[in-house]
C-alpha positions, -999 to +999 in steps of 0.1 A: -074-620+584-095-622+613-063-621+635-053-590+618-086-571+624-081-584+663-047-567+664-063-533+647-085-532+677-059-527+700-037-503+684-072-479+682-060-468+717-027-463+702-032-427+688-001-410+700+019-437+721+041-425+752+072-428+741+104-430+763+121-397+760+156-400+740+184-371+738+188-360+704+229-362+708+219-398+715+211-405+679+218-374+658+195-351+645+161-357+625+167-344+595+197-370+601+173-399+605+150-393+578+180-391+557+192-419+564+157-436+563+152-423+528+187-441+519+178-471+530+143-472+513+160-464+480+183-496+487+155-523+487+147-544+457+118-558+474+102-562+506+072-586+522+051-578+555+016-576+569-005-541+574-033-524+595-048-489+582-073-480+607-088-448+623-092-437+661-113-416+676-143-397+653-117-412+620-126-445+633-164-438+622-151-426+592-124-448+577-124-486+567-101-510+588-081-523+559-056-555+566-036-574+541-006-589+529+017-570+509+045-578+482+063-555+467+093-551+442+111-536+417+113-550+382+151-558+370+149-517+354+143-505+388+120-485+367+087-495+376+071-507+416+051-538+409+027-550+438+005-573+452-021-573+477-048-596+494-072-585+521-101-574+536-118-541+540-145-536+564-165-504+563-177-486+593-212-499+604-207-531+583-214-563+598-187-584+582-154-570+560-147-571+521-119-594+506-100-579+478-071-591+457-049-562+437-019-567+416-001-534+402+025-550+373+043-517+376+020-503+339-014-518+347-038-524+378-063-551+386-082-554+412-110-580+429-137-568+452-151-600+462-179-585+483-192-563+453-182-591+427-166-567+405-132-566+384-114-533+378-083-532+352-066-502+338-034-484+335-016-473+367-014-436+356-053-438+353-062-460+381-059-454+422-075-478+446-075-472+484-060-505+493-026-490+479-032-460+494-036-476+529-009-504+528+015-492+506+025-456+513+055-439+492+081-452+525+096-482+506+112-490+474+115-453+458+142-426+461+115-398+470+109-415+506+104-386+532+110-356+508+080-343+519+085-344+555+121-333+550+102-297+537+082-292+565+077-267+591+092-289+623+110-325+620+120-336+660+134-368+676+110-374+705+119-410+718+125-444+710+095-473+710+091-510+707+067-518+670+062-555+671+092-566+685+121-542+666+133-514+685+125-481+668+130-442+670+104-418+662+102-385+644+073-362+644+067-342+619+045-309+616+041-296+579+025-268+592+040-242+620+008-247+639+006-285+640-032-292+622-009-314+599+011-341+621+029-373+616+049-392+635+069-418+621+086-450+641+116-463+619+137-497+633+166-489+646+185-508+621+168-513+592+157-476+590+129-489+579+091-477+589+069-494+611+039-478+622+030-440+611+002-419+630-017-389+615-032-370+640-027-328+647-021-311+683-058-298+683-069-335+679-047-357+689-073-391+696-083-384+659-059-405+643-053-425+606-031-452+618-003-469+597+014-503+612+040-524+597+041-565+609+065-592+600+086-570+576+110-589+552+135-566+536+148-580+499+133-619+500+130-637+468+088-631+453+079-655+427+079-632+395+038-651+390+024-624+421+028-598+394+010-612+367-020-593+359-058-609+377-082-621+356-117-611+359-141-638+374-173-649+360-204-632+364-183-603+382-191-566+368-158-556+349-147-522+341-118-518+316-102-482+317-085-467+286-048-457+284-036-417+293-035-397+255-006-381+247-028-348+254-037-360+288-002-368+298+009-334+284-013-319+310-009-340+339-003-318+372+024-332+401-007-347+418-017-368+389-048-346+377-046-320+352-025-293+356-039-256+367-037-236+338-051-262+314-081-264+292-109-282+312-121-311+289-161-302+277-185-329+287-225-331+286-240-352+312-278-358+322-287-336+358-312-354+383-343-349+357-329-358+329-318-327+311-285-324+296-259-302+312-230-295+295-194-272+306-196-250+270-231-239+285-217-224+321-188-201+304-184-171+319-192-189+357-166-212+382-176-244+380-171-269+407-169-304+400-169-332+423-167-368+409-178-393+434-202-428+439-223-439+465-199-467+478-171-443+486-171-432+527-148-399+510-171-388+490-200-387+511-178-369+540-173-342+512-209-333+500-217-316+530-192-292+525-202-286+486-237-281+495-223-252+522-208-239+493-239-244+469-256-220+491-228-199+497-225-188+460-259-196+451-268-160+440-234-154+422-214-167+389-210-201+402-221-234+398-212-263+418-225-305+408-216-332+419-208-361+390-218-397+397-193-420+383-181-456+386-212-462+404-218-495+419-253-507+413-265-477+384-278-442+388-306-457+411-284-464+441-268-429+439-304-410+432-318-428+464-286-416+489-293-382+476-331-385+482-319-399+516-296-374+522-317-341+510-289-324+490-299-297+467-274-289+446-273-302+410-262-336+404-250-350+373-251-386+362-233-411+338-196-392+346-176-419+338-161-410+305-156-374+317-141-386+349-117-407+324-108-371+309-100-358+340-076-382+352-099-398+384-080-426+396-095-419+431-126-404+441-136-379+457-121-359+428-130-322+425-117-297+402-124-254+400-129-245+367-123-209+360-149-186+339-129-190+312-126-226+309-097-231+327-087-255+356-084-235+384-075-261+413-075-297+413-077-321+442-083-361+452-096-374+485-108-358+511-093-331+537-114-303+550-089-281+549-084-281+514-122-275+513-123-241+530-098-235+503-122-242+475-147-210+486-113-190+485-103-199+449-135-190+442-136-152+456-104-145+436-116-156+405-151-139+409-130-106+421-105-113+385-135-110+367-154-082+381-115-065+378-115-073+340-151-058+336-146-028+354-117-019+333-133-010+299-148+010+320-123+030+333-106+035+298-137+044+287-140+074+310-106+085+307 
């Protein structure tokens, strides 16, 4: 692995590669490409290669260099994606990386952290970890490769590179018309197959999440024993999560969290001196709900932004906590970040069985509950766009509810 981290180095200056400039009659168009790409992602019964998902620029100070060795393939249903991962992890400002083993069996997850000596096994609808995430994005083995980018706001052919040796065109994509969103994508030549994938914007282009694909096997023969399930080593902390309920699938929104519109789950937790809080108890207010833990680089880039909007709406209807869960060492380590950190708002603790209500596979989670119990918005990981958007879910909702008081009113005068 540590060749792999070596390699990561150098593609840091990578961020948004000259490439050499290619007419578009050349090659068709890129709707053409991606197309084509998504055909030939849909074709593979398995697949073998080596990753990188890094960060450059101020993302490199933010985001874990994660390597590994990935397998991947389809059971003989095609049904279900079945996995398996080993690797390292190493955290910003850490002095040497985490090794990780994960194996999805297409219906359940486990996963090693060897550097926290814990296990981690539940059922894939109920389980996300960022290892997946990083080294296997939704680009092989499905049918739904590219349908996002094929909705966005610009799709362009802009030149042709090299990616370890296999000749490769590249697309960028902007899902927005002004470019804060960008992605630009290098698929082999003929293979169709991706290779390296920057996230960046035009304001920001050195900020960069960085994708890239190494000694890529398309369709070799994996020993059927990589998908068994890991067993939990001794003396390691183990977490077992339940199954979805037939309730909780039911309710399930196309992001994997509870749809808008549903019931928000009731839960009770203790706050930061002990007193019990519970969601019954705020009707009639928005509730923001953050789940996160003290290990988790997301999270913590979040709770800036929900103390802004503590303060924002502290004099009106809303209340805004985050909920410790999953937490690696007790409430202790999470109480003394905070205390190091100086945050204000409320904190809640012991969230793991409400997090397990609320579909948290990944953290940060946060949901918008409604004032009348309802999920409002619902979101995993962190973006500071969808942030800003929080405050304006709130406004609406808080201008819905002043509308539906002042309204007696008026039939009242009439």
């Amino acid at each position: 692995m540590k060749n792999l981290i070596t390699i990561c180095a150098l593609v840091c200056v990578w961020a948004l590669p000259v490439v050499a400039e290619t007419k578009p009659s050349d090659m068709g168009s890129a709707d053409d490409l991606l197309l084509q790409a998504r055909k030939a992602a849909a074709k593979l019964r398995s697949v073998s290669y080596t990753a990188s998902h890094l960060g450059d620029g101020i993302l490199s100070k933010r985001l874990p260099i994660t390597d590994g060795n990935v397998k991947a393939a389809l059971d003989a249903s095609r049904q279900f994606t079945r996995v398996n991962m080993v690797g390292t992890r190493m955290y910003p400002q850490a002095n040497s990386p985490t090794e990780f083993e994960y194996v999805n069996t297409g219906r359940w997850i486990t996963h090693i952290d060897h550097g926290r000596r814990s296990f981690d096994r539940g059922a894939t609808k109920t389980v996300q970890h960022q290892e997946e995430d990083a080294l296997f994005p939704p680009f092989f083995l499905t049918n739904d490769a590219y349908a996002t980018e094929m909705k966005a706001a610009e799709r362009n052919l802009v030149g042709e590179e090299t990616v370890d040796g296999v000749d490769c065109h590249v697309v960028e994509v902007a899902y927005d018309s002004k470019g804060m969103r960008l992605t630009r994508f290098f698929i082999g030549k003929k293979d169709l197959l991706l290779r390296r994938m920057i996230r960046t914007s035009r304001t920001a282009p050195m900020n960069a999440e960085i994708f890239l694909v190494r000694n890529l096997k398309v369709n070799p023969q994996l020993d059927a024993s990589l998908f068994e399930p890991l067993s939990a080593p001794t003396a390691y902390r183990s977490m077992v999560r339940p199954s979805l309920t037939p309730a909780q699938t039911a309710n399930r929104g196309g992001n994997g969290l509870l749809a808008k519109g549903t019931e928000a789950p009731d839960w009770t937790l203790p706050d930061a001196e002990g007193k019990d809080v519970s969601l019954k108890s705020l009707r009639g207010q928005v509730v923001v709900i953050d789940f996160w833990a003290s290990w988790c680089g997301p999270c913590k880039m979040a709770m800036p932004y929900l103390q802004q909007l503590s303060d924002e709406f502290k004099d009106r209807a809303v209340k805004v906590y985050s909920v410790n869960c999953r937490e690696r060492g007790g409430d202790a380590r999470a109480r003394q970040y905070l205390k190091t950190k100086g945050f204000t708002y409320p904190q809640l603790f012991e969230g793991d069985q409400a997090a397990n209500a609320y579909l948290v596979r990944g953290i940060p989670t946060i949901y918008v509950i409604g004032t009348d119990g309802k999920i409002l918005m619902a979101e995993r990981g962190f973006r500071p766009q969808k942030m800003s958007e929080i405050g304006k879910v709130i406004n609406e909702e808080l201008n819905k509810k002043q509308a539906r008081i002042k309204s007696p009113e008026k039939t009242q005068e009439g």
